[in-house]
N, C-alpha and C positions, 0 to 999 in steps of 0.2 A: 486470413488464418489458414495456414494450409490443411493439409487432410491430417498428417503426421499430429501436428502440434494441437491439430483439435482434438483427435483422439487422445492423447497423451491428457490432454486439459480436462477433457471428460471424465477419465481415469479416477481422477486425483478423489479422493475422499471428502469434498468440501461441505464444510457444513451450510447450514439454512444463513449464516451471520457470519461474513467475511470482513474481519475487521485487517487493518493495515496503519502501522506505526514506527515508531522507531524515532531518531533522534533531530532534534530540527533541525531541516533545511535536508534530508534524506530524498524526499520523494515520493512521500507518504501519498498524497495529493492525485497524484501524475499517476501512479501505480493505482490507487482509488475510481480513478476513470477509466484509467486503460484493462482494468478487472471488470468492471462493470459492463463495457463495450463489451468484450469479450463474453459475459456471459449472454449480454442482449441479444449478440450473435449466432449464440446457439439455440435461441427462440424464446430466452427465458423472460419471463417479467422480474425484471430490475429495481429496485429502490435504492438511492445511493443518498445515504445518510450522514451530513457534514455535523460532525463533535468538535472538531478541531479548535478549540477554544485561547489558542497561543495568538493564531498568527493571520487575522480575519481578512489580510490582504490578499493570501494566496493559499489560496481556499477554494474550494464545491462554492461556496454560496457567491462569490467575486463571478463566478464562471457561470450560475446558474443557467440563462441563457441558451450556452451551448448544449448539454447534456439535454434538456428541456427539450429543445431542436431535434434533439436525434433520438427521442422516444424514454429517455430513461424518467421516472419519477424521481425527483431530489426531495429531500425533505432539510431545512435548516431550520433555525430557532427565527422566528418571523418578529418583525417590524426592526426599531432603531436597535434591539439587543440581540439582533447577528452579530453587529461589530461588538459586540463586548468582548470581554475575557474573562466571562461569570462562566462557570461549569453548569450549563444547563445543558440540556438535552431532551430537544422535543419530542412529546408526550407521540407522535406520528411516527417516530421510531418506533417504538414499541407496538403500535398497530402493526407497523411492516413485518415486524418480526412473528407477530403474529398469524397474517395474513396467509392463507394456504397456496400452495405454489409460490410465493415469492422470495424471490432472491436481495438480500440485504448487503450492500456492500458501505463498511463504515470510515471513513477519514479521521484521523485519533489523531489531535495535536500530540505536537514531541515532547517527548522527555517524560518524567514524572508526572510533572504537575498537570501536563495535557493530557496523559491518562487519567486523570482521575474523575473525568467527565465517565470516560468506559463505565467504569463500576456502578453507577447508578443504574447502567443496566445489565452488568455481568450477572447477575440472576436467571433474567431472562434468555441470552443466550446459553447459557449454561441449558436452560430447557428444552428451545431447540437444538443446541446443538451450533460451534462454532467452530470457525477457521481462523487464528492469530498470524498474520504474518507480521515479518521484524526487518524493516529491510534496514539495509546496512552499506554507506558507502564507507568504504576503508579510504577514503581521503579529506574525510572529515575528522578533523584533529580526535574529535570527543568519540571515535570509533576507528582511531588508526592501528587500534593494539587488541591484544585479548582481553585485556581487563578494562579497557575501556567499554569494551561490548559489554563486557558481562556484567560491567557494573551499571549500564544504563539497562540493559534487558532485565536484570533484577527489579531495580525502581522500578521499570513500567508493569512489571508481573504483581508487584507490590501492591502501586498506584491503582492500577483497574482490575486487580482480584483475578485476573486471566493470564492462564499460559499460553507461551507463544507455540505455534503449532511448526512453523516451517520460515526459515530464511529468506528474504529474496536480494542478491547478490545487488547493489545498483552504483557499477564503480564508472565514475566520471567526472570529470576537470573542465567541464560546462563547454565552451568552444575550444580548448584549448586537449578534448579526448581526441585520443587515437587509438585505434583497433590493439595495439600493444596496452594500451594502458589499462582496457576494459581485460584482456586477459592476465594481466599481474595483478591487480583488482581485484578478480574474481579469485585467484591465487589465494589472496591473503583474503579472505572470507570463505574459502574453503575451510584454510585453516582454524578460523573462528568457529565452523559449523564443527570439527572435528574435538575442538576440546569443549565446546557445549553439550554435544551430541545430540543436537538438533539438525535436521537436512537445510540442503540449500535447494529451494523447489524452483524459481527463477532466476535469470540473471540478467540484469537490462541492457541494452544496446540501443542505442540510436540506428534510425531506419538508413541512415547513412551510412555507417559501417557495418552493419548488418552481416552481408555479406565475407568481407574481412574477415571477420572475427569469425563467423561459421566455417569457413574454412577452416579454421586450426583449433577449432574449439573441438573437446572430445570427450566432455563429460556426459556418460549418458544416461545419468541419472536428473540431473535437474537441468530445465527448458529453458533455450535462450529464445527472450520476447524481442520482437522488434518495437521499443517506446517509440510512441506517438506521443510528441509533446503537445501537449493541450496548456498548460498552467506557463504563460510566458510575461518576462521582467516587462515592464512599463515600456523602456526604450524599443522593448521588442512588437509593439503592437501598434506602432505609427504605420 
């Protein structure tokens, strides 16, 4: 994390419960750890709390493990009803959120229906205080337009009783991105962020174009993150 980007990340107004969501197959996940690293980094004590009730393959709890490894506490729904698709939400949430100094970061399954785990504890954050991000890849069909965003960001504002606080831009075509593509990408989620009028607070990039794209990139309002893929396909892990 350089000096710049830390300062900048410092900055941000985030609340006690940084929850992260948006549409399946987005990157919710990825973004969920890679916020978490990031605050652990800054010294903080971390909780990273899997809701995500869609899609129990690719998941905080498949991964637990690693996070576990490098100092973060996970919290998931324990024993055979991890894998379910029951909207539960361990009661150790709510301790964390409670818990003085601590830092909450939540993984919110897609779409509507995976919101609707949130609101069981939209109360609670509401008290202390939270951060919504909405990340958005414009090349997923169900968010290739404006009204495709807006009418999924509605359902999930709906769904979990929470509004979204700030966009995070996460445009990629899996192996097949190129530093042009994460810049017209981010293009066309600019433009979502301007007829919502919501900001665009990151924009993700692979550690591999990184570079590329910082070169020509000139927004200098919302921070390009270098993604660290942690959440990888089956084929990927031989």
């Amino acid at each position: 994390m350089s000096s710049t980007f830390k300062d900048r990340f410092k900055s941000f107004p985030w609340g006690k419960a940084v929850a992260v969501t948006g549409a399946l197959g987005a990157g919710k996940t990825e973004w969920a750890l890679n916020l978490s690293m990031a605050f652990l980094a800054l010294g903080e004590s971390v909780t990273l709390a899997d809701v995500d009730i869609l899609n129990p393959y690719f998941t905080v709890r498949s991964l637990s493990n690693l996070p576990l490894s490098e100092g973060l506490s996970v919290v998931c729904t324990a024993g055979e009803a991890r894998w379910s698709d029951l909207p539960l939400v361990p009661p150790a949430v709510g301790r964390a959120l409670l818990k003085e100094g601590e830092r909450v970061c939540i993984d919110v399954g897609g779409g509507e229906r995976g919101a609707v785990a949130l609101a069981q504890i939209a109360p609670l954050m509401d008290q202390v205080g939270y951060t919504l991000l909405y990340v958005v890849n414009p090349y997923q069909p169900s968010t290739a337009s404006p009204d495709g965003v807006q009418r999924l960001l509605q359902g999930l504002e709906r769904a979990s009783k929470t509004k979204a606080t700030a966009l995070v831009a996460n445009p990629h075509l899996m192996e097949a991105t190129t530093p042009d593509a994460v810049v017209a990408g981010y293009e066309k989620v600019n433009a979502f962020s301007q007829i919502l009028g919501i900001p665009i607070l990151f924009v993700g990039v692979s550690s591999a174009l990184y570079d590329e794209v910082a070169a020509v990139f000139d927004d200098t309002e919302a921070m390009l993150w270098p993604i660290e893929r942690r959440v990888l396909m089956p084929w990927e892990k031989r």
